[in-house]
LOGU-554579 format. One record per residue: residue in three letters; x, y, z of N, C-alpha, C in turn. Coordinates in steps of 0.02 Angstrom, whole numbers, plus 50000, padded with zeros to 5 digits. Each point is the difference from the previous one (the first is absolute). Example, Ala and Ser with C-alpha at 12.3 -4.5 7.8 and 13.67 -1.06 7.14 Angstrom:
# LOGU-554579
ALA506604971650390499555005950000500455006050000/SER499825005349964500425005950003499615005550037/
***
This chain:
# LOGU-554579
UNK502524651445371499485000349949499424995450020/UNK499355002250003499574996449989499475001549939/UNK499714992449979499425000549943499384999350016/UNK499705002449953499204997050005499854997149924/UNK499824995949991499774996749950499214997449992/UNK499885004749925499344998449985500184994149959/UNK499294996550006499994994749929500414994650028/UNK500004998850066500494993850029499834994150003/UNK499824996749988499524994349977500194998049928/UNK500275004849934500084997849934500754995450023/UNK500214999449909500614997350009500515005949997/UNK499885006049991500785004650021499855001850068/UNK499455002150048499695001350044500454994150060/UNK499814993849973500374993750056500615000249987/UNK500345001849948500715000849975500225002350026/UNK499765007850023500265006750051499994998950047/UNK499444997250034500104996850096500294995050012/UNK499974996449957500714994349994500885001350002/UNK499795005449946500845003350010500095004850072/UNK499455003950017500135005250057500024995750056/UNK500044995450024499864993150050500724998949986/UNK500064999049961500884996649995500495005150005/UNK499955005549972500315006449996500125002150108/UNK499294998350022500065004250046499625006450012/UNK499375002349938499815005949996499405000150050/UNK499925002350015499115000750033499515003149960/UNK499744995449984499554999249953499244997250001/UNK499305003049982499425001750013499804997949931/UNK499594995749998499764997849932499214998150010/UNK499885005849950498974998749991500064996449917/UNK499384995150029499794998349952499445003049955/UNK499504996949960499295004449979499635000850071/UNK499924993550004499655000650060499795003850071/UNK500885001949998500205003750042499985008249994/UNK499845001149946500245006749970499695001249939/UNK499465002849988499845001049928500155008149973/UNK500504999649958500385007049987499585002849961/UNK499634998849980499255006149958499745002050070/UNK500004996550044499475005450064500595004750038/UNK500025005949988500225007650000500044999150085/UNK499605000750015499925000550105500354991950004/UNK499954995949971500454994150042500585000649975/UNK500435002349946500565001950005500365004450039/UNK499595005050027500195007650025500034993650077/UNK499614998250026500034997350050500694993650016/UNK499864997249929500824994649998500525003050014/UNK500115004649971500785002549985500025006450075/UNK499285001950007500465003350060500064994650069/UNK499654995650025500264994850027500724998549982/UNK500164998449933500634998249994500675004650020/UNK499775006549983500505005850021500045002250082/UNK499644997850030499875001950074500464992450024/UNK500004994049967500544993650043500514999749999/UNK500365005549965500774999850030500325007649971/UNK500564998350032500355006049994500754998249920/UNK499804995650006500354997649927500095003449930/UNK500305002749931499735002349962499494993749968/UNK499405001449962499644995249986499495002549926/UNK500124994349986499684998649907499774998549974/UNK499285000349978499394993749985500324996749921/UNK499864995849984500084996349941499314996949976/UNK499765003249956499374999849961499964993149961/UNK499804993950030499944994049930499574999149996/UNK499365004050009499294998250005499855003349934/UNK499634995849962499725002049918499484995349984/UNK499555002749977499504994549957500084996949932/UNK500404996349982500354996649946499804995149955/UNK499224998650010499644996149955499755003149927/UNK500645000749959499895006749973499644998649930/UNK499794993450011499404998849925499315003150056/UNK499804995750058499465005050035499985007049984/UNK500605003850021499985005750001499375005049947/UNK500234996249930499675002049940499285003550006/UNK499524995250061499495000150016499465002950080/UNK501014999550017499945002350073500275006250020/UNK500075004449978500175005949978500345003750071/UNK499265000950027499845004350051500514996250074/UNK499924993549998500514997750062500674999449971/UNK500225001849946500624998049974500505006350000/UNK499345006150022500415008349973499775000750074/UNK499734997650060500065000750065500494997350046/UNK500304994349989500414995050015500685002849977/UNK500095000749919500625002049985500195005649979/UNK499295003050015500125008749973500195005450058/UNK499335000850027499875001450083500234998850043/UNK500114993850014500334997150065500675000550010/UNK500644999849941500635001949995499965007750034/UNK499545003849967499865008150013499825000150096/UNK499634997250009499835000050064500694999350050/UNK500234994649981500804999450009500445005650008/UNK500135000849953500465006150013499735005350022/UNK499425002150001499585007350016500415000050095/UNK499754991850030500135000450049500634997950033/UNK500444997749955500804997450027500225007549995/UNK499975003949946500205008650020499855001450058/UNK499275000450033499715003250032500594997550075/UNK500044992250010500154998550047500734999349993/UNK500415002649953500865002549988500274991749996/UNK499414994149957500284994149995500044998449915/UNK500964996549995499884999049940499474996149935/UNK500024998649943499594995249962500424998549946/UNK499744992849992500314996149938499264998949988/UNK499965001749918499374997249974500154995749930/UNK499784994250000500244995249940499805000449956/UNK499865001949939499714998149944500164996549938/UNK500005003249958499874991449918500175004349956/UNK500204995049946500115000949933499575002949956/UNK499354999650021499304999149949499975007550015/UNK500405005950042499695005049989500455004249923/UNK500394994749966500175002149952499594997649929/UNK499855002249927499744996449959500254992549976/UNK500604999650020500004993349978500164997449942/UNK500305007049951500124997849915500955003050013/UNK500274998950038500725003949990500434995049970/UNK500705001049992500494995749992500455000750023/UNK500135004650047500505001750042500054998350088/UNK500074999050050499955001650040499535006550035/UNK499545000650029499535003550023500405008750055/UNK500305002949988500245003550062499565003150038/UNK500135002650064499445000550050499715007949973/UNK500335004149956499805005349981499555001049928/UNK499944992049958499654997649946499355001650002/UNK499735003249940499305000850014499414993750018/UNK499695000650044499384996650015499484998049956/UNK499514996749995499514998749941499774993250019/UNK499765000250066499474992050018499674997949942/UNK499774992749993499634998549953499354996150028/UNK500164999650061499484996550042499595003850030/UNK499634998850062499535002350053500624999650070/UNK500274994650007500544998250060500625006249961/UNK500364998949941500235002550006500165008750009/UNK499385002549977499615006850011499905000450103/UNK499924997450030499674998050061500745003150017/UNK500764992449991500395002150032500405006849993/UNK499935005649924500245005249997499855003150066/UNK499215001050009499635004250006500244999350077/UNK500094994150021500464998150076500535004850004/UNK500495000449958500955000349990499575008950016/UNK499675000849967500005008549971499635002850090/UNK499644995750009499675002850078500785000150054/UNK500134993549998500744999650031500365006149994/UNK500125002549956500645004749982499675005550006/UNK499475003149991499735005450019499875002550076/UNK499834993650033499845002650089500644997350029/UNK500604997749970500574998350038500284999349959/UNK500395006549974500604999549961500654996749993/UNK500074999150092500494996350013500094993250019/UNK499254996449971499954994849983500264997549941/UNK500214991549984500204995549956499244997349976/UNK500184999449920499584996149966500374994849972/UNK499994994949996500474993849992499504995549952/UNK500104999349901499834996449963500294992850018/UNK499614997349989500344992449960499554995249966/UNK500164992949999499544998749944500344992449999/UNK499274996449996500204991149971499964998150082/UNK499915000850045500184998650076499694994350001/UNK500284996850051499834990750029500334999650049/UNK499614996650046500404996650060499704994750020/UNK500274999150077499764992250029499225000050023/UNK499695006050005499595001150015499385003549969/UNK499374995249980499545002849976500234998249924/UNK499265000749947500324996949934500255004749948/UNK500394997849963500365001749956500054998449943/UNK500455000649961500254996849936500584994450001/UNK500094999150055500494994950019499674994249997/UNK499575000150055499764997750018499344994149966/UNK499715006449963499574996549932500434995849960/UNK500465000549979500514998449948500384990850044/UNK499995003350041500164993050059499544994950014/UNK499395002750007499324993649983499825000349939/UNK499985001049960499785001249933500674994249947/UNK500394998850023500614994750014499864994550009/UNK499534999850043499864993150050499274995549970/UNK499605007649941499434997949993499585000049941/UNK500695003349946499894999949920500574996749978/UNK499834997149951500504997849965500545005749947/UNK499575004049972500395003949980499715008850032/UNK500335005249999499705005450008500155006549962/UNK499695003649970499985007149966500285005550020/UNK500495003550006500045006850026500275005749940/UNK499815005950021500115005949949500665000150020/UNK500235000849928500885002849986500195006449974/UNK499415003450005499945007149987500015004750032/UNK500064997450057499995004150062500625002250029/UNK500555007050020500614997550021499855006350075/UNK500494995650024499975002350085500544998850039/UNK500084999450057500364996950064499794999750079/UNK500024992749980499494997550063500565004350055/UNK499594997850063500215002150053500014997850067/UNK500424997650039499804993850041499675006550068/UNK499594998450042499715004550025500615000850064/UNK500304994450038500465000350030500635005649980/UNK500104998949942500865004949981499385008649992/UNK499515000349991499835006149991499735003250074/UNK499904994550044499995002750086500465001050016/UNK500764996649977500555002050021500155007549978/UNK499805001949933500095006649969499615007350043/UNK499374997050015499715004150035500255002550072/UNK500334993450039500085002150075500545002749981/UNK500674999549970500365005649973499985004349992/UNK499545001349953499715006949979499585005450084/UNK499784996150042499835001550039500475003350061/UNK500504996850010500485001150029500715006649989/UNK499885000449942500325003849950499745007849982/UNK500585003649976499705006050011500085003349928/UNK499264997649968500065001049923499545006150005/UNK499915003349954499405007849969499584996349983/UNK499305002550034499594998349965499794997349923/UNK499504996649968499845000449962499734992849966/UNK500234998449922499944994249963500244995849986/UNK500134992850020500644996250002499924994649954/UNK500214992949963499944994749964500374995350050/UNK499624994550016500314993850036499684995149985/UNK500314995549941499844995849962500484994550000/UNK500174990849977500174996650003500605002649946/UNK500584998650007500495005549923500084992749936/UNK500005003749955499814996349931499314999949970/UNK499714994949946499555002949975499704994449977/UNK499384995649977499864996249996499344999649959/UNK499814994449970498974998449990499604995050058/UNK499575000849982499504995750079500264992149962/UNK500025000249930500144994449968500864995650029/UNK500575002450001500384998950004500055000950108/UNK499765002149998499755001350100499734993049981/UNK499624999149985499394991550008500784997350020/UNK500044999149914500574993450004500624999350064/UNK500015006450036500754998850035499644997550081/UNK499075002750017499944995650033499644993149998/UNK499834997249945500074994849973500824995550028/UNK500635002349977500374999350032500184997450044/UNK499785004750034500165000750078499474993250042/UNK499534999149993499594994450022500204993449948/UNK500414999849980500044992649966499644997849951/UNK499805004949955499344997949942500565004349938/UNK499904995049952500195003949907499745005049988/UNK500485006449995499865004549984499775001049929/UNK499974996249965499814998549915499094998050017/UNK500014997850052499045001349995499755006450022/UNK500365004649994499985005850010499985005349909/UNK499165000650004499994999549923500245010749976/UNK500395003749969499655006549986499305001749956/UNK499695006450029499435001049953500075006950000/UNK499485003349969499725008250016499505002350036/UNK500185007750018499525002750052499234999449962/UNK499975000849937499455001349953499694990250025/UNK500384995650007499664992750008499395000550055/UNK500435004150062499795000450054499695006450020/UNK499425002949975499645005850010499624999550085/UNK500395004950022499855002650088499525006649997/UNK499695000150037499565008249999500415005850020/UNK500394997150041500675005749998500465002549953/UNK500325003349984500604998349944500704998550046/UNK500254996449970500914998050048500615003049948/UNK500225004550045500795002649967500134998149934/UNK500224999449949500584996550003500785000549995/UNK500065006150019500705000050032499935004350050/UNK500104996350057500135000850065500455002350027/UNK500715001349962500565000450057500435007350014/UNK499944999150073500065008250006500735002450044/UNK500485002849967500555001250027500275001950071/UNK500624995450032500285000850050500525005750007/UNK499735006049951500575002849993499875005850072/UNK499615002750022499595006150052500284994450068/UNK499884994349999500214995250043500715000550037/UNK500294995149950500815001349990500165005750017/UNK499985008449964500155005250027500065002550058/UNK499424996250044499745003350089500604997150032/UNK500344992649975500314996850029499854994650037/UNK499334996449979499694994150011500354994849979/UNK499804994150034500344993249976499764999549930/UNK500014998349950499624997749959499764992750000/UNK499444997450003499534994649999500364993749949/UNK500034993150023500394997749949499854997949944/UNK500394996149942499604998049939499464997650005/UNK499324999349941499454996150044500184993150016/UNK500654996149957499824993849975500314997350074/UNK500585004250020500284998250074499614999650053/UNK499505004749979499505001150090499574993149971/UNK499814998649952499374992049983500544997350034/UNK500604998049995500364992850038499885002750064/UNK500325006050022499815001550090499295000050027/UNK499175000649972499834998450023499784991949999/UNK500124998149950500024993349996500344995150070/UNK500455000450001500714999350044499615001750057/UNK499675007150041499865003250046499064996250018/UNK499784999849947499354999550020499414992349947/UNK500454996249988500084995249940499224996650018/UNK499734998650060499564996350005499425005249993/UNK499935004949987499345004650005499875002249936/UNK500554999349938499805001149945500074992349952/UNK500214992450031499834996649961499434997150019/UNK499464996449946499414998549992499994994050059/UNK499504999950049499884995550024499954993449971/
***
């Protein structure tokens, strides 16, 4: 097996060449820089380079997205090129060149008012600009490469690049007390256990289609604060709850996020572990990059 990885430079992007390095995979990782997946002729040009270097079967893994998704609101046009188009460009040409695709996407392409678990066959209903952007990705994906993967998840953090960990870890070091919405429910996702899910998935000989790979259990950003509060040695009791209504974003945010491992589980995937287990493993794994200087 070999990969190509867009978006290698984020924190699931370094996650994946990190794991394919250790694994043993041969593995090709563009960054933005390297690769801007809205330009149509530089993809067609990436991926057939990539299909002409070996005789390997071989699989791009899509982590390239524009994710500034309060920008988005305003930024429309690079937000539905980046995560609309460019997924599409993707697969138009991993078909063309008989190479697989994993394409990642989010929670936000659901409305965000459920109480159940999300299944991958649940109706859609963005409430955003990003999250409209990433449908419009999943739907290009699955149309020019059927036998491509679309892979949700949601809450993601890693060692790399900022996060919610991470904020929550200086924000520790530099308020005395801090605010977070408890209205919000989700499951984080350590970006590591969901690269592990992917090169699996890669390796593996699942049917195309829509998958959920999320941290398992269920949580608020409020009760997330406190556990990495925790984890860096600070009282989780200055860890104050509030509401989304306190904190008005130009975006709107979920608030229930969490979308079932059941399409997962079925293929015969590992399932991803609790979230609260993967916060101690990356803690444990990567402790100095998410506590506050």
């Amino acid at each position: 097996m070999r990969l190509l990885i867009t978006g290698a430079r984020g924190q699931l992007g370094s996650d994946l060449l990190a794991l394919a390095e250790l694994r043993g995979i041969p593995a090709t990782g563009l960054g933005s820089a390297d690769l801007d997946i809205s330009d149509a002729a530089a993809v067609e040009v990436a991926l057939q380079q990539f299909a002409a270097a070996g005789d390997l079967p071989a699989v791009v893994i899509n982590a390239a997205a524009y994710t500034a998704v309060d920008a988005a609101e305003t930024d429309q046009d690079r937000a539905f090129a980046v995560n609309g188009d460019g997924p599409g460009y993707l697969a138009l040409h991993a078909a063309a060149f008989g190479l697989g695709l994993i394409h990642v996407s989010t929670d936000y392409v659901f409305p965000g008012d459920g109480t159940a678990p999300y299944e991958v066959d649940a109706p859609t209903g963005p409430k955003s600009v990003y999250g409209a952007s990433k449908l419009a990705g999943e739907q290009a994906v699955l149309a020019a490469h059927p036998a491509a993967h679309v892979v949700r998840t949601a809450w993601v953090y890693g060692a790399t690049g900022g996060n919610f960990v991470k904020t929550m870890a200086a924000l520790s070091a530099s308020r005395p007390t801090v605010s977070v919405v408890d209205d919000q429910q989700g499951s984080p996702t350590w970006s590591a256990d969901l690269a592990a899910g992917l090169v699996e998935l890669a390796l593996g000989d699942v049917p195309g289609g829509v998958l959920h790979a999320t941290g398992g259990g269920e949580t608020t950003w409020f009760h997330f604060a406190r556990a990495v509060f925790e984890h860096v040695g600070a009282d989780p009791e200055r860890v104050h709850p509030t509401t989304t209504d306190a904190f008005p974003r130009p975006a709107p945010r979920p608030a229930y996020s969490v979308l079932s491992p059941s399409a997962w589980n079925q293929a015969g995937l590992t399932p991803l572990r609790p979230w609260a287990e993967a916060l101690d493993a990356a803690f444990a794994a990567h402790g100095e990059a998410f506590r506050p200087a």
